[in-house]
N, C-alpha and C positions, 0 to 999 in steps of 0.2 A: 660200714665205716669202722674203723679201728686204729685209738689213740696209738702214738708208740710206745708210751712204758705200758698200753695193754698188750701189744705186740708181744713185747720182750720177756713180757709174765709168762705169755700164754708160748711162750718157745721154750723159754725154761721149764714146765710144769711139762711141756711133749720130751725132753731131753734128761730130765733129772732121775730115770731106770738105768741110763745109758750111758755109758763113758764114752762110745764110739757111736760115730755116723756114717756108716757105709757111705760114699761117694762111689755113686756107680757112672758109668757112661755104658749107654745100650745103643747096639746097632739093630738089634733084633726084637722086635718084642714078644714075639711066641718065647723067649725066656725070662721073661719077666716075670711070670706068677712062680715058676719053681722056683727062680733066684727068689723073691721074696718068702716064702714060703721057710726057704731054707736057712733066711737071715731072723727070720722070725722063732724058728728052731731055735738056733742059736744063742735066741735072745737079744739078739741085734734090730729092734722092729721099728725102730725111727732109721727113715731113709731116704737119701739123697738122689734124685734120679739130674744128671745135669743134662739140660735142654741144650745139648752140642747137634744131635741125631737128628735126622728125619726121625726114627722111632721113638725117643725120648717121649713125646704125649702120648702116645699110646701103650709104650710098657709102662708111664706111672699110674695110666688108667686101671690097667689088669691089677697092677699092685695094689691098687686102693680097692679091690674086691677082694683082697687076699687079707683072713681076719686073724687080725691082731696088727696088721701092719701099719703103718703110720708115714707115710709116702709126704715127700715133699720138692721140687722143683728147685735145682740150681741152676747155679750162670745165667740168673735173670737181667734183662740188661735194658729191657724196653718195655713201654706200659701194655701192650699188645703180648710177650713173655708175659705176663701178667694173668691177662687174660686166656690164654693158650693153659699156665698154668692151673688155673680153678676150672677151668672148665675138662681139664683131663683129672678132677678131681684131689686138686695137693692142699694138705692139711698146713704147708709152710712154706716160706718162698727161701731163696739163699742168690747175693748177689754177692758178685766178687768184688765190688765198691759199692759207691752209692751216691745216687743222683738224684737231684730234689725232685726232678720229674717220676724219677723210679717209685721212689717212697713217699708222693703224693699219689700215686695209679694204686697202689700198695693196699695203704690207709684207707683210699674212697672208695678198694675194692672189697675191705675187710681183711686182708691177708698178711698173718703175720710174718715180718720177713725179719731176718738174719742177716743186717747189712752189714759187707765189706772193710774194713781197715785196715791201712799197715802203720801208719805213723801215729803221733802222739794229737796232733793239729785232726788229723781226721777222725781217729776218736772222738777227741772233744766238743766234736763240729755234731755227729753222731748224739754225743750226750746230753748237747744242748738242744739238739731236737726232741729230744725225750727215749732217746733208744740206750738201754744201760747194759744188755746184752750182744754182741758183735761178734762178726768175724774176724778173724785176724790172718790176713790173706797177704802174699805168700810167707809161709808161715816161715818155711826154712830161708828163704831167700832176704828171709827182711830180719834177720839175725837169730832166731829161734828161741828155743826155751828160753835163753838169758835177755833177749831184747823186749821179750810179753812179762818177764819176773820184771824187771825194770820198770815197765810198764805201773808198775799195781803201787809202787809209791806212790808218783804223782795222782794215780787214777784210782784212786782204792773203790770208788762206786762202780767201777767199770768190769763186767767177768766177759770172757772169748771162750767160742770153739774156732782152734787154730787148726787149719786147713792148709794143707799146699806143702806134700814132702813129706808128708807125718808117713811114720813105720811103725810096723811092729817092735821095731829094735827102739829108734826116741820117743815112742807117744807115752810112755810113762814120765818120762822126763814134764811133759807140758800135764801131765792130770796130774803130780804131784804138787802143779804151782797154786796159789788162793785163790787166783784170777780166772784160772780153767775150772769151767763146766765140762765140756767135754774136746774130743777131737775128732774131724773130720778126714778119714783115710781111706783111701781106695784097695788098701791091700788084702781086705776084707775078702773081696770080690776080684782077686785077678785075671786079667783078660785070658789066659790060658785056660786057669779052670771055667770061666764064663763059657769060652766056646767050646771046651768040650760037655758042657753042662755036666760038670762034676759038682751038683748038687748034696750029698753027704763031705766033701772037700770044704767048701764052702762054709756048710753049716758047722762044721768042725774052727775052722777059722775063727769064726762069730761066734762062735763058746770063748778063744782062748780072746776074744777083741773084750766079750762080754763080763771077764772076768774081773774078779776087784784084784 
């Protein structure tokens, strides 16, 4: 069992080395331990495996043999994702919103999760459950930097990793705000270099992701 403002400690305290969180989608999991490996290099070692794939529980498994890595389950969306998630070994859950059923299986399972927000009302709804850490999903699509700066008047208790659009080109724009902790981006890892298992690619990426 696990309160949510223990949740939201214990996301912030796996997050706070890291400006970036790889957002991976795997079709394969035989690449799974070199991608991590590689993100671990880089300095990139909190990471997002999203349960889209058949292979998804099985490459965050290999990852979570992979030392120094910090593997975590996204696009959770059902208390069964839940379970699917701990039991392929994730140190954190990530949902793209958030459902009381979600974050009841969550809490009674122990697992701290990262839940979902675009608006102001589902923040709040988030904060009165005791979660003071958030995602803020989709990030570009729900106004971006300027609509999460906004954000931090009304909400000053409230910090996001905003996910959904981030680049290498805007995600300094959203780490420079009070309210970002970090951001969640998949360019980290793209599907080109993924399949050609361009593993020094990669970990070169997660240097320039990792950097202050």
């Amino acid at each position: 069992m696990i309160a949510p403002a223990a949740a939201s400690r214990a996301l912030r305290r796996l997050v706070a080395p890291v400006p970036v969180i790889p957002v991976l989608v795997i079709a394969d999991a035989a690449r799974a331990r070199p991608l991590a490996e590689a993100l671990v290099e880089g300095g990139l070692a909190v990471i997002e495996v999203t349960f889209r794939t058949e292979a998804a529980a099985d490459a965050l498994a290999a990852m979570a043999d992979v030392p120094g890595a910090v593997p975590g389950a996204g696009t959770l969306l059902t208390p069964s994702d839940i379970d699917r998630a701990l039991a392929a070994g994730a140190q954190f859950g990530v949902s793209p919103g958030a459902t009381d059923t979600l974050l009841d299986a969550a809490e009674a399972a122990g697992l701290p999760m990262l839940p979902g927000a675009a608006t102001a009302t589902e923040a709040m709804r988030l904060a009165e459950r005791g979660y003071d850490f958030l995602k803020f999903f989709p990030a570009e699509a729900s106004g971006g930097a300027t609509a999460l700066k906004a954000l931090s008047g009304p909400l000053p208790g409230l910090a996001f990793c905003p996910t959904g659009g981030i680049t290498r080109e805007n995600a300094a724009a959203y780490l420079r705000l009070p309210n970002v902790v970090c951001v969640g981006g998949s360019w980290i890892a793209p599907a080109d270099l993924l399949e050609a298992g361009d593993w020094p690619a990669i970990a070169a990426l997660a240097r320039g992701g990792a950097a202050p």
